[in-house]
C-alpha positions in Angstrom: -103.8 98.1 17.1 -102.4 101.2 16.1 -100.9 103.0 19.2 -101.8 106.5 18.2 -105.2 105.9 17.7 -105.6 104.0 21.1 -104.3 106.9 22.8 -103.7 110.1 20.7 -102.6 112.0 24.0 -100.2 109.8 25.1 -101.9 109.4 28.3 -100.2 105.8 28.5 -96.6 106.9 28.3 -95.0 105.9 31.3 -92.3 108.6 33.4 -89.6 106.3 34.3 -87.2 109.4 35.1 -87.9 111.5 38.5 -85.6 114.2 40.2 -86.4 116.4 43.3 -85.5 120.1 43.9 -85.7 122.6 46.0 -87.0 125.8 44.8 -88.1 128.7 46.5 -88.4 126.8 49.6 -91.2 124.2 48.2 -90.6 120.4 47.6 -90.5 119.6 43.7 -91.2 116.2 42.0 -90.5 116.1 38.8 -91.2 112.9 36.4 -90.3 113.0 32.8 -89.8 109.7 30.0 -86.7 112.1 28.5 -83.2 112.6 29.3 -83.1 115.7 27.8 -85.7 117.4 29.2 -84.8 116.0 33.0 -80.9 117.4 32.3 -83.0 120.8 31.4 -84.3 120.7 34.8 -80.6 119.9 36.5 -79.2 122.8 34.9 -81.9 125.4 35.7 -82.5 123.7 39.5 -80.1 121.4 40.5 -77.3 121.7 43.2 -79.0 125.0 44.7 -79.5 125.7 48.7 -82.3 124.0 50.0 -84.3 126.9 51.3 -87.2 126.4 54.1 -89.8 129.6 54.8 -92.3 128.7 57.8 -93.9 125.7 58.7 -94.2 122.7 56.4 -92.4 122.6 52.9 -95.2 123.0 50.1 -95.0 119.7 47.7 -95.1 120.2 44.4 -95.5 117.9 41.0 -93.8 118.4 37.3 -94.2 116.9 34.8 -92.1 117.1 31.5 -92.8 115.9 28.2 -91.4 116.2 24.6 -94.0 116.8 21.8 -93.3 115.1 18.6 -93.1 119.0 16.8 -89.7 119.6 15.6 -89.7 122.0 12.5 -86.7 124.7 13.4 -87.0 128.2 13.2 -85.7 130.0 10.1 -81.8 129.8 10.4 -80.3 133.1 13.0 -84.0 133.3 13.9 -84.6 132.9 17.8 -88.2 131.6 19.2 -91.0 133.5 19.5 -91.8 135.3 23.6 -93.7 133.2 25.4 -97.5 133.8 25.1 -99.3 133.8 28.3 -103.0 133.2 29.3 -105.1 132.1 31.9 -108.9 130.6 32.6 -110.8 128.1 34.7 -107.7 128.2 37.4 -105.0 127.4 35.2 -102.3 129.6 34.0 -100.6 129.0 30.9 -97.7 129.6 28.3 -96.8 129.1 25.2 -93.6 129.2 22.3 -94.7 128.9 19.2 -95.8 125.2 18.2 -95.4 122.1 20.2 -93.8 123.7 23.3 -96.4 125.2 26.0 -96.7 124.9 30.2 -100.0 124.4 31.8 -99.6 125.2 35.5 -102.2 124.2 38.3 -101.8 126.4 41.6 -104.7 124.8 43.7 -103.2 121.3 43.3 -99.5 122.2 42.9 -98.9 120.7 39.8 -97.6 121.6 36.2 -97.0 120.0 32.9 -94.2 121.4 30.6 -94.4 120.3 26.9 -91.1 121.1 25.5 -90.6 120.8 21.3 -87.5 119.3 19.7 -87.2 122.6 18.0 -87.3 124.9 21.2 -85.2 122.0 22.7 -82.3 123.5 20.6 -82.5 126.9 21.7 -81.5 125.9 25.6 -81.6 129.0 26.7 -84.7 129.7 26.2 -86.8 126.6 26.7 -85.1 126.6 30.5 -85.5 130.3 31.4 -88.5 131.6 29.2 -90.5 128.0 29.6 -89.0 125.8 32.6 -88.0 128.2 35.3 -91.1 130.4 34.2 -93.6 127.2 35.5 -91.1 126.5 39.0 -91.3 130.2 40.1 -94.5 130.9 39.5 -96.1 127.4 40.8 -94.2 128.1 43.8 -94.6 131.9 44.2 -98.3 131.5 43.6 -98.9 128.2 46.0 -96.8 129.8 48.7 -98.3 133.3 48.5 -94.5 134.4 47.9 -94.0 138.4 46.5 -92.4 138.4 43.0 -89.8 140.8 42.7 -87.4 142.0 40.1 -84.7 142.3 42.0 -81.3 140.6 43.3 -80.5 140.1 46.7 -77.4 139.8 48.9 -76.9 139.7 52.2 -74.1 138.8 55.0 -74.9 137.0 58.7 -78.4 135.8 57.4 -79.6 139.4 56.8 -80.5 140.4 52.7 -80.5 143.5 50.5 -83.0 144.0 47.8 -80.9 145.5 44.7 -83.9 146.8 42.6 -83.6 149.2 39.1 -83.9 149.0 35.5 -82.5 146.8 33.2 -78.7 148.3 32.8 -78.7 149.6 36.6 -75.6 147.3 37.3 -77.5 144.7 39.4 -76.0 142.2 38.1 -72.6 143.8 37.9 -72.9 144.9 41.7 -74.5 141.3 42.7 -71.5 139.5 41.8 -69.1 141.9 42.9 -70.6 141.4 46.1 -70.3 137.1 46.2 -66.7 137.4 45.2 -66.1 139.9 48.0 -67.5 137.2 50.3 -71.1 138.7 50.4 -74.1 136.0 50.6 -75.7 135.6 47.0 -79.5 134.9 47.0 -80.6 135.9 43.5 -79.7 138.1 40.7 -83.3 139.8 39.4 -85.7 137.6 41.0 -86.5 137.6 44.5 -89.6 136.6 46.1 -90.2 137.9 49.9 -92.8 136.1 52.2 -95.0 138.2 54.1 -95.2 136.1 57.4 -91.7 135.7 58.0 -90.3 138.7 56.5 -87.7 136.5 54.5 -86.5 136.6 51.2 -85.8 133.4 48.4 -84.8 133.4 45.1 -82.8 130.8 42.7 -79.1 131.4 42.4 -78.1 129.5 39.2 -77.1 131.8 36.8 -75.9 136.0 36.5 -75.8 137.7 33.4 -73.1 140.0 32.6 -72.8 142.1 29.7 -69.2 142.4 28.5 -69.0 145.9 28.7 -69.0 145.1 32.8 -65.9 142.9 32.4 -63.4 145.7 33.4 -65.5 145.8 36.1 -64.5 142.6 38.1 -61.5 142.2 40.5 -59.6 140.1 38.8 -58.3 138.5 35.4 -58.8 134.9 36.8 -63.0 136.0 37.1 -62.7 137.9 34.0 -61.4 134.2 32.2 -64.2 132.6 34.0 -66.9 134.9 32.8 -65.4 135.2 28.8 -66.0 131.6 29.0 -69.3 131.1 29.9 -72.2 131.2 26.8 -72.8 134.2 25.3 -76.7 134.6 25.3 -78.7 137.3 23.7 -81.6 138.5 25.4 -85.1 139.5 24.0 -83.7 143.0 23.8 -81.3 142.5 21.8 -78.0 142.6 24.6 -75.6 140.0 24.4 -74.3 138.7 28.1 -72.2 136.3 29.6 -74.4 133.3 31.6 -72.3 132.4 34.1 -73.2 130.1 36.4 -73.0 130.6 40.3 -72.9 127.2 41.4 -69.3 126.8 39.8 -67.6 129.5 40.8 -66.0 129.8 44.7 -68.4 132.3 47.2 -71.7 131.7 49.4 -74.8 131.4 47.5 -77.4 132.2 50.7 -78.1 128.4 52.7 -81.5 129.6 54.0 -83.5 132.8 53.1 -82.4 136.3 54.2 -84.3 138.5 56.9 -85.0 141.5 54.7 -82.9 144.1 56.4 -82.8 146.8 53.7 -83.9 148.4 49.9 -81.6 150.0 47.7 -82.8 151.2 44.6 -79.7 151.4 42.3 -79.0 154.6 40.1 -77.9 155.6 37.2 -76.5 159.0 38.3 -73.0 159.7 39.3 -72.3 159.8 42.9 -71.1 163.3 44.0 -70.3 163.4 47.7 -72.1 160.2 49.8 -73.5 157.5 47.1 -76.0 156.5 49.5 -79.1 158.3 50.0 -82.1 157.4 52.3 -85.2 157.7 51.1 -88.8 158.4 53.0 -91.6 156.0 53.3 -93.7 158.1 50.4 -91.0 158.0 48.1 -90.2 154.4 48.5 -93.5 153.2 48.2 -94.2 155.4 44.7 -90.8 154.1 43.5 -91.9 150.5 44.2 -95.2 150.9 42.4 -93.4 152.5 39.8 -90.8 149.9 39.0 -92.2 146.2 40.3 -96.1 146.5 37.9 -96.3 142.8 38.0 -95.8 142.3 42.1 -98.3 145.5 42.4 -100.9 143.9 40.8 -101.0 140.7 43.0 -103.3 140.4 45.7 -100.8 140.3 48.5 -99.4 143.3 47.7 -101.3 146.0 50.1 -100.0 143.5 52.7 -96.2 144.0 51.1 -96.3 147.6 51.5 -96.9 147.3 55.1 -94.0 145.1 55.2 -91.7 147.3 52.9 -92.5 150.8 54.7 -90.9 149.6 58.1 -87.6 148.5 56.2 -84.7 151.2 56.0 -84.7 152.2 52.1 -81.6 154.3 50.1 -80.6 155.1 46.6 -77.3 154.0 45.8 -76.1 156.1 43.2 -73.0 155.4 40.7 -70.1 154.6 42.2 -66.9 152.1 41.9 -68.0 148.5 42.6 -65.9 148.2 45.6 -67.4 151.5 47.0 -70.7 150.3 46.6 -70.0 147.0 48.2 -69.0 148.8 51.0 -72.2 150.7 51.1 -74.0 147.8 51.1 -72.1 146.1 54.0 -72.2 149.1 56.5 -76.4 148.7 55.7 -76.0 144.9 57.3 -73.9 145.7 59.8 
């Protein structure tokens, strides 16, 4: 009997691969019948802290599976964004043909279908497909707050580093963790609401190499000119480097939010930092983080966010504003 007409989904394929990670503080299970796609996984998730928020870790289920779809893109042609949709409870995304996530928040589960031809652009089948389905399975399951924003911190107390694309978070993010700052997350960092802590993935920080003059050191500056050279949607080129291979704290456990600073783009005069009232932080918020606004937790967030101390940290030298940010956790 012919295999493919027996079972034209696959359904029989047996997962002989599994891995567990910890992401964002939940549990993840994740089954797959290809090397390639589990060593996906290992890059985007494995080795990272093993975070725990309140009470009992949430479990979840992933599974991974390559579709048979392999025509390449046009040569110097990158995939397509990912489309996104949702209906009947399940959320979805999508890369051209062959590659797509289906993600189920009321039973914690996802399936990742990942084509040989997006398979060859790493980069973006692990950060525009793979880490897409973790962080928002577990953001969603845990009622977690998505924000755009890195976070540092020092004795188990975090700093929110929000601004636009080209602020210098990433710039000032790993300033900070070679200073001997905790490192939590470069742009993404998810807060939850009954414990007032903050989680987030610390893999990988992208710096563009205008920023190299910027680091302390030549040794760092080697490090980072050897990491890949990815090119983002926008068109700007950056250095991935990857966190878990270079010497500093990533953050153990999540960080008590202690403080936001919204970085600027304006040069520092007199004092860089600059407190900033309740009104003004919460238009700013609203303003710059439309995706977290429109969630339903967020009315609950502002609460949260209004009784934390919040400054704009205006251009300075990176070992200035590391300073800043350690007299803020003091």
């Amino acid at each position: 009997m012919n295999i493919a007409a027996s079972d034209p989904f696959g359904e029989r394929a047996q997962a002989q691969l599994r891995a567990r990670f910890s992401v964002l503080g939940g549990d993840f299970t994740v089954v797959s019948s290809d090397r390639a796609l589990l060593d996906l996984a290992l890059e985007a998730f494995g080795g990272l802290p093993r975070h725990r928020l309140e009470g009992k870790s949430h479990r979840f289920t992933v599974r991974l599976v390559r579709t048979a779809h392999s025509k390449p893109w046009q040569r110097g042609d990158v995939p397509p964004p990912p489309a996104l949709c949702a209906g009947s409870g399940l959320l979805g995304a999508s890369i051209g043909a062959g590659s797509f996530a289906v993600i189920d928040v009321a039973a914690s589960r996802a399936l990742i279908c990942v084509s040989g031809a997006l398979l060859r652009h790493r980069y973006y089948a692990r950060y525009e497909l793979m880490e897409l389905t973790f962080l928002t399975l577990a953001a969603r399951a845990q009622s977690l707050v998505p924000l755009h924003a890195g976070c540092v911190g020092a004795d188990g107390n975090g700093v929110l580093l929000m601004g636009a694309s080209g602020s210098g978070k990433s710039t000032l993010a790993l300033r900070a963790f070679t200073d001997g700052m905790q490192l939590l997350s470069e742009d993404s960092a998810f807060v939850a609401l009954d414990s007032r802590r903050v989680t987030g993935v610390s893999n990988y920080l992208h710096i563009g190499p205008q920023a190299l003059r910027l680091l302390p050191s030549q040794a760092l500056r080697r490090i980072v000119e050897r990491s890949p050279l990815i090119e983002r949607r926008s068109g700007a080129r950056k250095f991935e480097v990857d966190l878990r291979q270079l010497d500093g704290k990533l953050a153990r456990t999540p960080l008590r939010l202690a403080a936001t600073v919204f970085l600027s783009r304006k040069p520092a005069r007199r004092e860089p930092l600059r407190a900033l009232g309740r009104d003004a932080l919460l238009a700013r918020l609203r303003r710059e983080q439309p995706y977290a606004s429109a969630r339903p937790n967020w009315a609950a967030f502002e609460k949260l966010i209004a009784n934390v101390r919040a400054y704009e940290l205006r251009r300075t030298d990176p070992e200035a504003a590391v300073r800043q940010l350690r007299l803020l956790l003091r």
